[in-house]
PDB file of N, CA, C and O in Angstrom:
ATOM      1  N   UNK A   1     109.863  86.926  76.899  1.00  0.00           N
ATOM      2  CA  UNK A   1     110.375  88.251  77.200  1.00  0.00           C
ATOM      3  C   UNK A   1     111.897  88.231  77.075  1.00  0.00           C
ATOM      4  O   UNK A   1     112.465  87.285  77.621  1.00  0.00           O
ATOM      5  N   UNK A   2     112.768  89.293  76.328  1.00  0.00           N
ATOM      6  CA  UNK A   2     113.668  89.477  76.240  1.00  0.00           C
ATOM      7  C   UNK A   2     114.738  90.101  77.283  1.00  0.00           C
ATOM      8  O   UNK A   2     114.788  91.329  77.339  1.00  0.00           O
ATOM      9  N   UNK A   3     115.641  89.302  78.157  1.00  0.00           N
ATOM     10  CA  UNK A   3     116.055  90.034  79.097  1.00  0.00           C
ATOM     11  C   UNK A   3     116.854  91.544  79.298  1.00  0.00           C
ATOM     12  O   UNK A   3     117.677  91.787  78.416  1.00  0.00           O
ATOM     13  N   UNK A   4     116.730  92.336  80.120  1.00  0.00           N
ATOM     14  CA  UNK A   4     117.703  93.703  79.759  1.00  0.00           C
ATOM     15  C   UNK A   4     118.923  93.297  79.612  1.00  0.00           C
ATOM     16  O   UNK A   4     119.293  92.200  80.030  1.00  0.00           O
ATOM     17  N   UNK A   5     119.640  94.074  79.043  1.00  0.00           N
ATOM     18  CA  UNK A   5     121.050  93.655  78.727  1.00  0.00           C
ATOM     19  C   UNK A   5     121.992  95.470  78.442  1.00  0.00           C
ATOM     20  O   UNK A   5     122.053  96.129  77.405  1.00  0.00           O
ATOM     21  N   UNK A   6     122.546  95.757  79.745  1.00  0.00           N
ATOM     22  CA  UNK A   6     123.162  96.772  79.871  1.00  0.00           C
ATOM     23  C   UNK A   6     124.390  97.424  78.848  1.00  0.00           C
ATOM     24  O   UNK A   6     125.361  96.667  78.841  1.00  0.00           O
ATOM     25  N   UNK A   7     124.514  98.208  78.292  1.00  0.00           N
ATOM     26  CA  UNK A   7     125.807  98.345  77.987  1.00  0.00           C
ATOM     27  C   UNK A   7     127.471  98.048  78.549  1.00  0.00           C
ATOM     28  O   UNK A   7     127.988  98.630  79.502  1.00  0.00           O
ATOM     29  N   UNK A   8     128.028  97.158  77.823  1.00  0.00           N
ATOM     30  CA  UNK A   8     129.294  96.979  78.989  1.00  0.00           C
ATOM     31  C   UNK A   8     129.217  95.723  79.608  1.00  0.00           C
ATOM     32  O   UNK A   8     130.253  95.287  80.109  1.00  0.00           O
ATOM     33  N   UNK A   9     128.069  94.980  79.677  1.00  0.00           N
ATOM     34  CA  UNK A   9     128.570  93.786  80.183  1.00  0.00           C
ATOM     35  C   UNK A   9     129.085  92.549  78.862  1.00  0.00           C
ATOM     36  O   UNK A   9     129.534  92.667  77.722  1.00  0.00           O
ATOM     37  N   UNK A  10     128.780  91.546  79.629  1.00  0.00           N
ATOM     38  CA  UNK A  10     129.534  90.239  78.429  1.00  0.00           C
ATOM     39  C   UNK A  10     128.326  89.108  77.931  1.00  0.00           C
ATOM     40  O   UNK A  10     127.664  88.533  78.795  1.00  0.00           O
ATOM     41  N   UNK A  11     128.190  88.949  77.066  1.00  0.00           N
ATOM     42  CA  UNK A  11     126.831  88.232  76.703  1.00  0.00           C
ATOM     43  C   UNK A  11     127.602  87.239  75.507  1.00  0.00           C
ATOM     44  O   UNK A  11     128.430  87.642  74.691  1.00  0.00           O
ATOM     45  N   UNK A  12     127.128  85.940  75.634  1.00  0.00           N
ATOM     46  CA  UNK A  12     127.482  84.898  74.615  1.00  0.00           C
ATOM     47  C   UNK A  12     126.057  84.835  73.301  1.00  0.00           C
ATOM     48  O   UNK A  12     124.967  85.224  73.720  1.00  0.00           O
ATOM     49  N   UNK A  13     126.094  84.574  72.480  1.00  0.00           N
ATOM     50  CA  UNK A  13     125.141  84.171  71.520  1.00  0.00           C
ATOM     51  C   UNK A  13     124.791  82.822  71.536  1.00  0.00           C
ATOM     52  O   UNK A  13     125.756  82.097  71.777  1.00  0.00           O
ATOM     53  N   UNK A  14     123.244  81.974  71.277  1.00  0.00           N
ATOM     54  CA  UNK A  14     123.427  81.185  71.165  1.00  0.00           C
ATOM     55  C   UNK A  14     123.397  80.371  70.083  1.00  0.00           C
ATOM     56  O   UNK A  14     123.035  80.534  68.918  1.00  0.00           O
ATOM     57  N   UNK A  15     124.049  79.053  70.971  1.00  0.00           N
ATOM     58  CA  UNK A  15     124.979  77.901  69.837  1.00  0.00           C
ATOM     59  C   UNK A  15     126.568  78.439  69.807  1.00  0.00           C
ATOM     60  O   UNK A  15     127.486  77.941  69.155  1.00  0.00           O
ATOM     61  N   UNK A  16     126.627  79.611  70.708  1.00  0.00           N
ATOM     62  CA  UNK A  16     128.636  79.944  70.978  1.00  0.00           C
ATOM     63  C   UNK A  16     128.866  78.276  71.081  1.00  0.00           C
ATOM     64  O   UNK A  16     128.259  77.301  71.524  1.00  0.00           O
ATOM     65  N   UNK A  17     130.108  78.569  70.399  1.00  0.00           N
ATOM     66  CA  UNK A  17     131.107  77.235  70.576  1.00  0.00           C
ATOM     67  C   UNK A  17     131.642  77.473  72.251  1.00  0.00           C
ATOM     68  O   UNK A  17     131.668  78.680  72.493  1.00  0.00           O
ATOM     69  N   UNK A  18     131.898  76.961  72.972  1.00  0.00           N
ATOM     70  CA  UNK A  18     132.967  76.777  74.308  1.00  0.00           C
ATOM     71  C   UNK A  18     134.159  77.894  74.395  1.00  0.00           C
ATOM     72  O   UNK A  18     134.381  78.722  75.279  1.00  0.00           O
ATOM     73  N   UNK A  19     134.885  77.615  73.106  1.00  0.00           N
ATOM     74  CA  UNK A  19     136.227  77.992  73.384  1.00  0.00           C
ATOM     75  C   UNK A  19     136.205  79.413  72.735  1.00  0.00           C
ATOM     76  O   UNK A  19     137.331  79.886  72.589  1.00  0.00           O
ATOM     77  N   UNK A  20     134.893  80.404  72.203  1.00  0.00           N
ATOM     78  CA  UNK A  20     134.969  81.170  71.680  1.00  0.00           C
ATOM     79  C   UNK A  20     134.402  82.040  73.236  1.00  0.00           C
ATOM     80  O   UNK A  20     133.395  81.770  73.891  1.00  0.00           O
ATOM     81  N   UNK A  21     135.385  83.079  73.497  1.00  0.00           N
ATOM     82  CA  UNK A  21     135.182  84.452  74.912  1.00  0.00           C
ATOM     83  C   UNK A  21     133.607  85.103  74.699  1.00  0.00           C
ATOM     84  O   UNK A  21     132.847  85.242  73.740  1.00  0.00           O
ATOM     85  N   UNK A  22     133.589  85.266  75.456  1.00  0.00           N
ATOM     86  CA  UNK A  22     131.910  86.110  75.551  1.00  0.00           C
ATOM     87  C   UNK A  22     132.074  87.759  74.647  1.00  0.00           C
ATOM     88  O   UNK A  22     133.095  88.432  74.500  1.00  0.00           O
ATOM     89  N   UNK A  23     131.118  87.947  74.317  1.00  0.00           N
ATOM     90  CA  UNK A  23     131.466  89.414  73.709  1.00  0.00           C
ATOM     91  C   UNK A  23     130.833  90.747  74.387  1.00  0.00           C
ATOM     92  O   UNK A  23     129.688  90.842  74.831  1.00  0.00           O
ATOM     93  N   UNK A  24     131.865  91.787  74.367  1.00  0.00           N
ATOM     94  CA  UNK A  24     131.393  92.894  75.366  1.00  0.00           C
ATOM     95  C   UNK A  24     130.031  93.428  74.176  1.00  0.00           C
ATOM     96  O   UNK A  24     130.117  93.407  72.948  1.00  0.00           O
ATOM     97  N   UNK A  25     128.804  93.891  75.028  1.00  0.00           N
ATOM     98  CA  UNK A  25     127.933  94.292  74.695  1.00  0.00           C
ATOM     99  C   UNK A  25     128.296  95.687  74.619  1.00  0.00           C
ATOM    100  O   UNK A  25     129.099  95.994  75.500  1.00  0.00           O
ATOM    101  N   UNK A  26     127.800  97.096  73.470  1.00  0.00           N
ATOM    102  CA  UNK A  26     128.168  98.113  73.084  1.00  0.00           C
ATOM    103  C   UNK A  26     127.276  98.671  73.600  1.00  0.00           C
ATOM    104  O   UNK A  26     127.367  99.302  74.653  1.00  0.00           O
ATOM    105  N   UNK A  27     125.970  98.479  72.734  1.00  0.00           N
ATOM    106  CA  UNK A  27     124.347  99.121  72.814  1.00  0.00           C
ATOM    107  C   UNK A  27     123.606  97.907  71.995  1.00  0.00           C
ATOM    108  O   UNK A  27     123.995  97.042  71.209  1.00  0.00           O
ATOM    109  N   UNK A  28     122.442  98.245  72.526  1.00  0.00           N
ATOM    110  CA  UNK A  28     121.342  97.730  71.965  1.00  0.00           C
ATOM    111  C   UNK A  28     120.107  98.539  71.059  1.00  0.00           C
ATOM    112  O   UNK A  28     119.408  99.186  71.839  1.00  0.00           O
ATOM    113  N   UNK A  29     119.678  98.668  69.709  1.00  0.00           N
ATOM    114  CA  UNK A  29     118.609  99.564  69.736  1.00  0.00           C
ATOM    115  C   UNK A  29     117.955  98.940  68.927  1.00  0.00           C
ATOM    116  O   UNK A  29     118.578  98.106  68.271  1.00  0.00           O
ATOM    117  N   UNK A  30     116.089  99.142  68.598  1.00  0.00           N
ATOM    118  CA  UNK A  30     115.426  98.234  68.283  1.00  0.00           C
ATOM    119  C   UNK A  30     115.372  96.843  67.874  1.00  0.00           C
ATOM    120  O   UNK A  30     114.950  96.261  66.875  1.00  0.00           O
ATOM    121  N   UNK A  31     115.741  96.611  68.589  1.00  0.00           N
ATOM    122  CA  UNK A  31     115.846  94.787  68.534  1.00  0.00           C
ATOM    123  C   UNK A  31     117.442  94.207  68.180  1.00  0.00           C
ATOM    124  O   UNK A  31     117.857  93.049  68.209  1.00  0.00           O
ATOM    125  N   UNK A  32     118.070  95.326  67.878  1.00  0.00           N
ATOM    126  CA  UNK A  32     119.644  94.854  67.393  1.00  0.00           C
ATOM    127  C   UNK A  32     120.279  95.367  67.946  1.00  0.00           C
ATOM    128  O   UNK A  32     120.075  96.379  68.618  1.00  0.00           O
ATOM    129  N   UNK A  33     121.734  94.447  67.701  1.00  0.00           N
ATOM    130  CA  UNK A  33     122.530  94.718  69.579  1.00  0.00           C
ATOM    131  C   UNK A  33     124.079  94.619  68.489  1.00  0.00           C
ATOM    132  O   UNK A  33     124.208  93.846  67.540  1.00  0.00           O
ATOM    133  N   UNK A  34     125.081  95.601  68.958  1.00  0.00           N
ATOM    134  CA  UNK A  34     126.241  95.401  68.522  1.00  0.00           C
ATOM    135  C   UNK A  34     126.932  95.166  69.400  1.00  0.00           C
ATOM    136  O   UNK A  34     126.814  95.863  70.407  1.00  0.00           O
ATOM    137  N   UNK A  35     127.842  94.186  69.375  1.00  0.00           N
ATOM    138  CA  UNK A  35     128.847  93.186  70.543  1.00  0.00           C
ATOM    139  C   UNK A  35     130.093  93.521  69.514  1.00  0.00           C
ATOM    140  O   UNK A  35     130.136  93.805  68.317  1.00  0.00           O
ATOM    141  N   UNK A  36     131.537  93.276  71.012  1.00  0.00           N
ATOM    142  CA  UNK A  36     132.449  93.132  70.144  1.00  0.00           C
ATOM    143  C   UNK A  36     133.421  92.327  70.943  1.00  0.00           C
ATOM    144  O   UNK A  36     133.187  92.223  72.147  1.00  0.00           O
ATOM    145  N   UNK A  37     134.526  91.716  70.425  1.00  0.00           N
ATOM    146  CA  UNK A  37     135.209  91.078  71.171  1.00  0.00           C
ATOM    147  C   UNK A  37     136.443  91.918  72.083  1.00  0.00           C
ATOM    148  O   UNK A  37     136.753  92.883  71.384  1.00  0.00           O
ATOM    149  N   UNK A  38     137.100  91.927  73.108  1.00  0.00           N
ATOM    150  CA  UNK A  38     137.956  92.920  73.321  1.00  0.00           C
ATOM    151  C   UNK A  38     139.020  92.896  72.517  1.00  0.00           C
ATOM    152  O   UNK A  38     139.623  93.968  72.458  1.00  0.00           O
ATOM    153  N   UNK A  39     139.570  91.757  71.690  1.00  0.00           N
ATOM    154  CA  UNK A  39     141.031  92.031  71.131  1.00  0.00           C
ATOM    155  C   UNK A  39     140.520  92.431  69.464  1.00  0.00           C
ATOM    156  O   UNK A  39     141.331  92.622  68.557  1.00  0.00           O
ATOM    157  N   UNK A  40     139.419  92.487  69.342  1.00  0.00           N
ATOM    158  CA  UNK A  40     138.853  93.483  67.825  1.00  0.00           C
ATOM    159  C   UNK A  40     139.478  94.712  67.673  1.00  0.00           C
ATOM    160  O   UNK A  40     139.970  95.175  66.644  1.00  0.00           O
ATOM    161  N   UNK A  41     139.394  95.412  69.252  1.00  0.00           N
ATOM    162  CA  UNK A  41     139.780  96.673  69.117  1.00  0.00           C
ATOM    163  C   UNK A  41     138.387  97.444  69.287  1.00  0.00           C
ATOM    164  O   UNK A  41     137.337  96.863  69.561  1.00  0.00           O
ATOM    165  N   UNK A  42     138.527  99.052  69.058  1.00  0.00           N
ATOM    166  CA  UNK A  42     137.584  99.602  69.505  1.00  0.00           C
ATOM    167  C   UNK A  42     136.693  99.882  68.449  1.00  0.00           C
ATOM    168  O   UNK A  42     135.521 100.165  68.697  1.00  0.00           O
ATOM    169  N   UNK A  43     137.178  99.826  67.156  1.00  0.00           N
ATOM    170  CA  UNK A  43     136.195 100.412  66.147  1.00  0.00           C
ATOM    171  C   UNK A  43     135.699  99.043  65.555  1.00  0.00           C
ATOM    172  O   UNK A  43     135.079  99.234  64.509  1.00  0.00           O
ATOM    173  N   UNK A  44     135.787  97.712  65.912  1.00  0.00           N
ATOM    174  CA  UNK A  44     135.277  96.668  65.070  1.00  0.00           C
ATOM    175  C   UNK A  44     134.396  96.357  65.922  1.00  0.00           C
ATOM    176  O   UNK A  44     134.704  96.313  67.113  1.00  0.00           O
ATOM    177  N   UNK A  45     132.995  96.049  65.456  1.00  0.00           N
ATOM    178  CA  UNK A  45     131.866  95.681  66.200  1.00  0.00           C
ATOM    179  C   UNK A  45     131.159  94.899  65.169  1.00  0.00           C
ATOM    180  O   UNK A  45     131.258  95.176  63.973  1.00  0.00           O
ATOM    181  N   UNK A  46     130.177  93.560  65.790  1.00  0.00           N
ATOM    182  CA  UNK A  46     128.981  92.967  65.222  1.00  0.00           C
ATOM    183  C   UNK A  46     127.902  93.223  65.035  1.00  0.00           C
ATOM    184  O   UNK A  46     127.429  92.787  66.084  1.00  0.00           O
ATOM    185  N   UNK A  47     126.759  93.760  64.288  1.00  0.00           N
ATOM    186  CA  UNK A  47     125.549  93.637  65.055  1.00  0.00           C
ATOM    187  C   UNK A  47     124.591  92.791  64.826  1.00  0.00           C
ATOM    188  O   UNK A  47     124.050  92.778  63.720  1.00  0.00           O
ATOM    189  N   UNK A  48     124.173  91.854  65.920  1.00  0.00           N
ATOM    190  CA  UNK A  48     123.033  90.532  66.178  1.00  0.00           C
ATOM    191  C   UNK A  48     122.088  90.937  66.631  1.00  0.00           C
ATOM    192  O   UNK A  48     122.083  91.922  67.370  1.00  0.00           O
ATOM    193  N   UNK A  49     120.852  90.154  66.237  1.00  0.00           N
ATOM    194  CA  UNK A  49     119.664  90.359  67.028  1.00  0.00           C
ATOM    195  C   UNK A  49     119.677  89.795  68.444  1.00  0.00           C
ATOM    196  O   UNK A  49     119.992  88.686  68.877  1.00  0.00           O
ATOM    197  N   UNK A  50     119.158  91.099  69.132  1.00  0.00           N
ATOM    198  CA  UNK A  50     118.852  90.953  70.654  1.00  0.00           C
ATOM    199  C   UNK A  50     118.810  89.634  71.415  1.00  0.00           C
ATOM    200  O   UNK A  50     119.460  89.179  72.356  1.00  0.00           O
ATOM    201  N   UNK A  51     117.352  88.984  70.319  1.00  0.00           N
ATOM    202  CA  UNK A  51     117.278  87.183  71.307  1.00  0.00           C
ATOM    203  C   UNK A  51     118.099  86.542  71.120  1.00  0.00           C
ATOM    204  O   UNK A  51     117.770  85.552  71.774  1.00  0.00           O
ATOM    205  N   UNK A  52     119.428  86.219  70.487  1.00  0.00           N
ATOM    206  CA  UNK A  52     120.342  85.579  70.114  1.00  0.00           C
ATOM    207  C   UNK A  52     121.271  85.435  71.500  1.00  0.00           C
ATOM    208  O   UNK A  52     121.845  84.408  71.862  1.00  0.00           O
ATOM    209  N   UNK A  53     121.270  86.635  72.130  1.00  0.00           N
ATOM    210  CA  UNK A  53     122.187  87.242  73.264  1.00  0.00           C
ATOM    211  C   UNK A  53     121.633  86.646  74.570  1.00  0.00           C
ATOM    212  O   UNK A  53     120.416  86.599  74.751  1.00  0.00           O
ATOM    213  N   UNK A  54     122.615  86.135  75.591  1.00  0.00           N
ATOM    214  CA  UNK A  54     121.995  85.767  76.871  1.00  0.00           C
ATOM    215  C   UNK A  54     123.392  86.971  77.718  1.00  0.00           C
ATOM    216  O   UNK A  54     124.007  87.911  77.214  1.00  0.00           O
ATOM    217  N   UNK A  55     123.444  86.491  78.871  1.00  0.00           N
ATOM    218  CA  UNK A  55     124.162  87.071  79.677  1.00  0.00           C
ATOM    219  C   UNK A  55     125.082  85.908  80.014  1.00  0.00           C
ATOM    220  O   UNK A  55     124.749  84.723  80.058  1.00  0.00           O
ATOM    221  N   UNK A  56     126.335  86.436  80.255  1.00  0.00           N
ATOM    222  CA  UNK A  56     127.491  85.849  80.327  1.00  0.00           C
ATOM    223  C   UNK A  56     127.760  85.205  81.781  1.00  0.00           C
ATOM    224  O   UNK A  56     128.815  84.613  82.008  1.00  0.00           O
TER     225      UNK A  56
END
């Protein structure tokens, strides 16, 4: 089971390296989730699949 994962919080991917910051979660929708880092700025975002994502 895939855990909920709110908009707004901080979720790492896994296999993150250590020294790489957690990424703010945007939204999530069918199975894909766009994260972004805060110093991206507001219009640059990723989008990963959901199970990749844990909570920060």
């Amino acid at each position: 089971m895939v855990p909920l994962l709110r908009p707004g919080t901080f979720v790492t991917l896994e296999n993150q390296p250590a020294d790489l910051p957690p990424f703010q979660l945007i939204q999530c929708r069918g199975g894909r989730c766009w994260v972004r880092q805060q110093a991206w700025g507001q219009y640059v975002h990723w989008e990963v699949e959901h199970e990749r994502l844990r909570a920060a």
